[in-house]
C-alpha positions in Angstrom: 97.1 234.5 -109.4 97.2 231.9 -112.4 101.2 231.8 -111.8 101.2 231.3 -108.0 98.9 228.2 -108.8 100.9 226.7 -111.4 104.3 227.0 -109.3 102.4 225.1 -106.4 102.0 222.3 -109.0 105.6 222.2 -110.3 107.6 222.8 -107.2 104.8 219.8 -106.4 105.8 217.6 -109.5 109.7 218.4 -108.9 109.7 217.6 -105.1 108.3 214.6 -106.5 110.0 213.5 -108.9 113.4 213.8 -107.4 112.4 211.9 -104.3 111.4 209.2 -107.0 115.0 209.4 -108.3 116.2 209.0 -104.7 114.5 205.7 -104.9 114.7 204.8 -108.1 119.0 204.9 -108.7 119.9 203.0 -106.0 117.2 200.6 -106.5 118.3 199.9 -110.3 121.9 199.9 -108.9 121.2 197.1 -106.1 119.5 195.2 -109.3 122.3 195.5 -111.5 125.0 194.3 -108.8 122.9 191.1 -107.8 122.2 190.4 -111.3 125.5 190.3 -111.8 126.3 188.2 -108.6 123.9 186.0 -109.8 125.1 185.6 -113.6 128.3 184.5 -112.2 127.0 182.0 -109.8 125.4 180.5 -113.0 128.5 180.4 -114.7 130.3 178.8 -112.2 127.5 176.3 -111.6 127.6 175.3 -115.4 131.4 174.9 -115.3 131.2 172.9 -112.3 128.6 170.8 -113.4 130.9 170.2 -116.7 133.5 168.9 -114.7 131.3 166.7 -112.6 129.8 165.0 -116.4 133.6 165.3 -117.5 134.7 163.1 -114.6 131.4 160.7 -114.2 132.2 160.4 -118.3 136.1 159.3 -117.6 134.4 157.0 -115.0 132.2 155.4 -116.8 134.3 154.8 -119.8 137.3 153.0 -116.9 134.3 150.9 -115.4 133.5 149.4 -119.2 136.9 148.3 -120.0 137.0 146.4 -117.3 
């Protein structure tokens, strides 16, 4: 009697828990691959905006000389 109760709760708890890994795996995976999208995005915004600073720099300098 006990057991038939128990196995109710686990089969329960497993049915459970793997539709929470069903969720949960892709879910961390979509994270991780727009996380990375977005940490290169940054990067190529900061080297962009280093060779817009570069080149307003160069200007500035030509425009004093003059």
């Amino acid at each position: 009697m006990i057991l038939s109760v128990t196995a109710g709760g686990i089969a329960k708890a497993l049915v459970t828990t793997s539709l929470g890994l069903l969720v949960a795996v892709p879910a961390v995976w979509a994270f991780n691959y727009f996380t990375s999208l977005l940490e290169a995005l940054d990067l190529e915004m900061n080297n962009s905006l280093d060779a817009i600073s570069t080149y307003l720099s160069g200007f500035q300098a030509m425009k004093r000389t003059r």
